[in-house]
N, C-alpha and C positions, 0 to 999 in steps of 0.2 A: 448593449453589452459589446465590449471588443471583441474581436474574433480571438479564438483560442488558440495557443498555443496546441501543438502536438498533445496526442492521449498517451499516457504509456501504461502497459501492464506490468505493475509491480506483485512479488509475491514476499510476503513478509516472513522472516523464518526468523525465531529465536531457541529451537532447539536443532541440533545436529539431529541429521538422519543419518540411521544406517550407510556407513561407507558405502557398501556396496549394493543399498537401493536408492538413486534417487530417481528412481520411476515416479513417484509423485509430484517432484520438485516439475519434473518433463512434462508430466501431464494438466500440471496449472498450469505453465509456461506457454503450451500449447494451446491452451483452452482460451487464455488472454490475447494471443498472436491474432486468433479472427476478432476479436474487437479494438486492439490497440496499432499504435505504429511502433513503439519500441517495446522490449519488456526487460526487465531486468529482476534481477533477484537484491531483495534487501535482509543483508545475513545479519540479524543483530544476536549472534553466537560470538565467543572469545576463542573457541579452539574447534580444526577442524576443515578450515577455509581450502587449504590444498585441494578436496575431495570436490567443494562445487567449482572450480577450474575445468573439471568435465562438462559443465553445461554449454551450452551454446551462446550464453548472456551473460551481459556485464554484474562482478558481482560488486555490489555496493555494503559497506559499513559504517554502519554511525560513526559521526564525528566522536559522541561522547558513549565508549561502551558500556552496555550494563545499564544506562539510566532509562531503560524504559521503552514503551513503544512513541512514544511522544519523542524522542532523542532521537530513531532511525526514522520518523516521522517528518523530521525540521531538515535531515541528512539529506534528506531525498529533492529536496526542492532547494538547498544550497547547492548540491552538486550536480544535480543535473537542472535541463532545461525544461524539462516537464512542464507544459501550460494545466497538466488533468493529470490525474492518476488513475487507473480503478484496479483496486487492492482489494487482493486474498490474503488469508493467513494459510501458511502452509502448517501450522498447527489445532489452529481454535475452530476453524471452521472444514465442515466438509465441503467436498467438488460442487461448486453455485451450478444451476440450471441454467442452460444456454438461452434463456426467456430472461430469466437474472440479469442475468452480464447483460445482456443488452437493453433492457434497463438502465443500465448504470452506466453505461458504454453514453446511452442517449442524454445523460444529464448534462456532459460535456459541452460547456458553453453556455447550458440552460441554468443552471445553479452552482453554487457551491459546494454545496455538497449532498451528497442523496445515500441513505446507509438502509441496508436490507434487513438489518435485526436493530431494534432500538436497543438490543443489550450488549450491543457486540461490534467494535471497529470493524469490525471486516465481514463479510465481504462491503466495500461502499465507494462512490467515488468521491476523491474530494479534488477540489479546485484548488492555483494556487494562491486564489484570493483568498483560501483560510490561513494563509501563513503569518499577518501579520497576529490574528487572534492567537493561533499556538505560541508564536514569538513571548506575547507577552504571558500565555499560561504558561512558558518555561521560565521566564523569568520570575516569576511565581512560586515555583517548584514542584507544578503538574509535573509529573513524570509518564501519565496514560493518556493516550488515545481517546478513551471515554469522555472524560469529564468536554473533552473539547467539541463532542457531537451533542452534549449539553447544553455550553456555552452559548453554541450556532443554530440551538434550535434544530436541529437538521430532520427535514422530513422524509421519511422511510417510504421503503416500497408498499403498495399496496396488496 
């Protein structure tokens, strides 16, 4: 296998939080800093974006908003150079175990992609070699993240 591109910690958000707590957004962001080399926040929200300008990371928006977690999904690997991701939901999932992440931290380079809940994108890492399989479940009209840890087989943590 080629050598990987950079890891980066992405944190997925599709609901706004409280203006004036994003103490959680800080405490993913932090939590991903020891296992990643960049981190970024992925806002797939339409109002609100002013408020994470306070963070210390890039905030990124789907190309196409509204259409899903699969749409900030395809975003993330057009627009940045990410070789790896390993993605939180700052919604769906609670704070991963520091034994988790590194887990996941570790698949990088090893697979494509490796998910901690079979029921659930997130917490997981994916490679960018999944991108052309999501390409073509968008051209589909997948709109979720799920059906693509499907598709890929993807085998979970133990």
């Amino acid at each position: 296998m080629a050598p990987p591109g950079d890891l980066w910690g992405v944190v997925y958000l599709d609901v706004m939080p409280a203006i004036d707590d994003l103490s959680q957004l800080r405490s993913l962001l932090r939590l991903l800093a020891s296992h990643t080399s960049q981190q970024l926040l992925l806002a797939n929200v339409q109002h609100g974006l002013t408020s994470l300008m306070a963070l210390p990371v890039h905030v990124l928006t789907p190309r196409y908003p509204g259409q899903g977690t699969l749409s900030a999904w395809l975003s993330l690997w057009e627009d940045t150079p990410a070789g790896g991701a390993l993605m939180l939901s700052a919604t769906y999932s609670s704070q991963p175990k520091q034994d988790v992440l590194a887990q996941l931290a570790a698949a990088h380079g090893q697979t494509r992609l490796l998910a901690a809940n079979p029921r659930h994108p997130f917490p997981a890492y994916y490679s960018r070699a999944c991108l052309g399989t999501g390409l073509r479940m968008w051209r589909q009209e997948v709109r979720d993240l799920q059906p693509l840890l499907k598709a890929l087989k993807a085998p979970m943590l133990e």
